[in-house]
N, C-alpha and C positions, 0 to 999 in steps of 0.2 A: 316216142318221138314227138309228141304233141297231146298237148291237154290246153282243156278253157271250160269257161262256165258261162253259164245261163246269164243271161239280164238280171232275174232275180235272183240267182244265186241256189234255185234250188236244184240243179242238175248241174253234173260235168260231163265232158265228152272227152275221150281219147283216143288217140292212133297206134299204132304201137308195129314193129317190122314182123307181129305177125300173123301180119297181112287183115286185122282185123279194126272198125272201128265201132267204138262205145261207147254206150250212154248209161251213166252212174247217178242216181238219184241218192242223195245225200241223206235223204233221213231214211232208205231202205239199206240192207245189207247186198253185198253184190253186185249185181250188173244188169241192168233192165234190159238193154238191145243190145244185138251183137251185128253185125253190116261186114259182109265177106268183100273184103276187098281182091283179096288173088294173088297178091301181090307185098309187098314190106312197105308201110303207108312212113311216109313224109314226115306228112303236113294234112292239116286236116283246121278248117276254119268253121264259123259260128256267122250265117248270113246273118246281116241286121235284123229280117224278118221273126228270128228266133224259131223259123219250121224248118231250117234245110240246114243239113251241114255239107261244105265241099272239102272232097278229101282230095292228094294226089298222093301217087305210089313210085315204088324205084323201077317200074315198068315203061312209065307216062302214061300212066291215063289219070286222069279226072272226074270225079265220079258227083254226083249231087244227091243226098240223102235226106228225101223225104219223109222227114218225119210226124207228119200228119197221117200219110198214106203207107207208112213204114215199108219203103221199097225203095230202091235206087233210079232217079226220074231221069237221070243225064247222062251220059257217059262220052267223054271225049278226050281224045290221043291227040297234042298238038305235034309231037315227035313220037316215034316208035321207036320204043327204047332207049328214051332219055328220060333219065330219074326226072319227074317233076319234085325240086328243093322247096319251092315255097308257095304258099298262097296267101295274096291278099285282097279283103275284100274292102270296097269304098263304103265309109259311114251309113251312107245315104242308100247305099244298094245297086248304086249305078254301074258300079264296073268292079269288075273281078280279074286279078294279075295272076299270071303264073309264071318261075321262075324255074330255069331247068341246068341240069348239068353242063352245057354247052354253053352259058349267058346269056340265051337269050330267054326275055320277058314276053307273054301272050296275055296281049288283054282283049277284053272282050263287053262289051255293052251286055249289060243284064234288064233284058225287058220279060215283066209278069206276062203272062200267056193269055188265052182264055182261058182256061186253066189255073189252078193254083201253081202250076209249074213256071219254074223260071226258066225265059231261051236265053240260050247265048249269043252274041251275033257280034261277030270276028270284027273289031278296031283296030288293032296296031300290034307288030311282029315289032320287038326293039332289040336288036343287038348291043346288049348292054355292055357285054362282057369278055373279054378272050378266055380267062377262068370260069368256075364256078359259080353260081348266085348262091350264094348259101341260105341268104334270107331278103323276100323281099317286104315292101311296107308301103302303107298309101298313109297318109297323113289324116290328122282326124276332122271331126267336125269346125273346132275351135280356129285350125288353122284358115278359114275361110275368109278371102274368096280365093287365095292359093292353094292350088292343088298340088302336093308333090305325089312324087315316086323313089323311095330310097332303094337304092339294091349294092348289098352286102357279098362281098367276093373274097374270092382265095386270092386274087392278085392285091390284094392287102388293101385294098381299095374298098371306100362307100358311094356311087354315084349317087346326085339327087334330080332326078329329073322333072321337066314341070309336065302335069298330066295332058294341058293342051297344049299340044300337037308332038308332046313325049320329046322335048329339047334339052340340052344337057344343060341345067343352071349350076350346079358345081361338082369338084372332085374331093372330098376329104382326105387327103396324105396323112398320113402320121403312121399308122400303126405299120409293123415288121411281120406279119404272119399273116391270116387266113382271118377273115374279120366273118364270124358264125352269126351277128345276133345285132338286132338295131331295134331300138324305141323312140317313138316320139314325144315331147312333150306334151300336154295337154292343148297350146295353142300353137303347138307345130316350131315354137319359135327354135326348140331347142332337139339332141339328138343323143341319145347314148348309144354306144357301140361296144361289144363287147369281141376281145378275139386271142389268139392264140398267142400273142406272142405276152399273155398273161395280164396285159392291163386293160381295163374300160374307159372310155375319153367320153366328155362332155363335149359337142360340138353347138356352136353358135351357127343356125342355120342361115342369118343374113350377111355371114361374114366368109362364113365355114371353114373358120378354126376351131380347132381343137383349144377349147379353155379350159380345160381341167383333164387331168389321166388321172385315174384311179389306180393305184399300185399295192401290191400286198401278198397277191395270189402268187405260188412259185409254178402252176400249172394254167393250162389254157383255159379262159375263161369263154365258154360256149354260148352262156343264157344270158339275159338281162333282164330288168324289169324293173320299173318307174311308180314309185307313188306317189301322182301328183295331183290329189284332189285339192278341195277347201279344204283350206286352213279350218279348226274351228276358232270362233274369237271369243268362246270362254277361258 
């Protein structure tokens, strides 16, 4: 249900429904950690910090995996028994979103402890959604000093919200089904979307139209994913 990789590239981590999440180092065979979730994991993110991964499960909870101190340092239900769908965490480490079956989004300030432990400490409850959030997303470094909030729904909709004070700056229309999957450009300027009703659209986020639909697939397109580094200029 989710997979990512290290900074450096020499480890990956995955979630999987069951109920388990892990950590794979690329030049060994197998599976180095294994972290009991309880539960059929989501969504499972990679803090900036690169010591902690946050999972969430079809239970609601929210789980923080330290992996320095190889134990689970957090755990929190912002519903009881609402699938948490998504997690996303801010470049910078500042704020961590979660998106759940009901559409509403939980964010929460991430302040380091004394402790190498990170707290959470409860910001904003946003009713995003009357569906589903299937996927949510914070925008990256580049798009700064704008901070969004994209959230991905089965009402066929993408909102993008601005982080201060979580205000709706637009609604993408276009697609006919269940919109699973959202990326950002690298300066935030731009949006891929990927969803059911089989095509992927390019959205212009200062305009937020759709400039491009990608067509081809005869079934639902679920994933996406964006390579947008340098160029090189050999």
């Amino acid at each position: 249900m989710a997979v990512g990789f290290s900074c450096d590239g020499r480890w990956m981590y995955s979630g999987s429904e069951d109920g388990t999440v892990k950590i794979w180092d690329l030049r060994a065979p197998g599976c180095q950690r294994e972290y009991e979730s309880r539960a059929a994991v989501n969504t499972v993110v990679l803090h900036p910090n690169q010591s902690e991964l946050i999972s969430g499960d079809q239970n609601g909870n929210i789980r923080v995996w330290d992996l320095t101190a190889n134990s689970c340092s957090c755990e929190l239900v912002p519903e009881v028994d609402t699938a948490v769908r998504s997690l996303t965490v801010m470049w910078d480490g500042s704020l961590v979103v979660a998106a759940n079956n009901r559409g509403t989004c939980y964010v929460w300030r991430l302040l380091r402890g004394n402790q190498t432990m990170t707290n959470f400490e409860p910001l904003h409850k946003l009713q995003a959604h009357d569906g589903y959030i299937l996927k949510c997303l914070l925008s990256p470094e580049f798009c700064e000093p704008n901070r969004y909030l994209a959230t991905a729904s089965s009402d066929h909709t993408v909102k993008i919200w601005n982080v201060d004070g979580f205000t709706l700056e637009k609604t993408l229309v276009g697609h006919q089904r269940w919109v699973w999957d959202c990326v950002f450009s690298v300066d935030g300027a731009y949006l891929i979307t990927a969803s059911s009703d089989t095509t992927a659209r390019l959205w212009s986020m200062s305009s937020g139209e759709d400039i491009r639909v990608y067509q081809g697939h005869h079934k639902a397109t679920v994933c996406c994913a964006l390579h947008d580094g340098a160029e090189s200029s050999s």
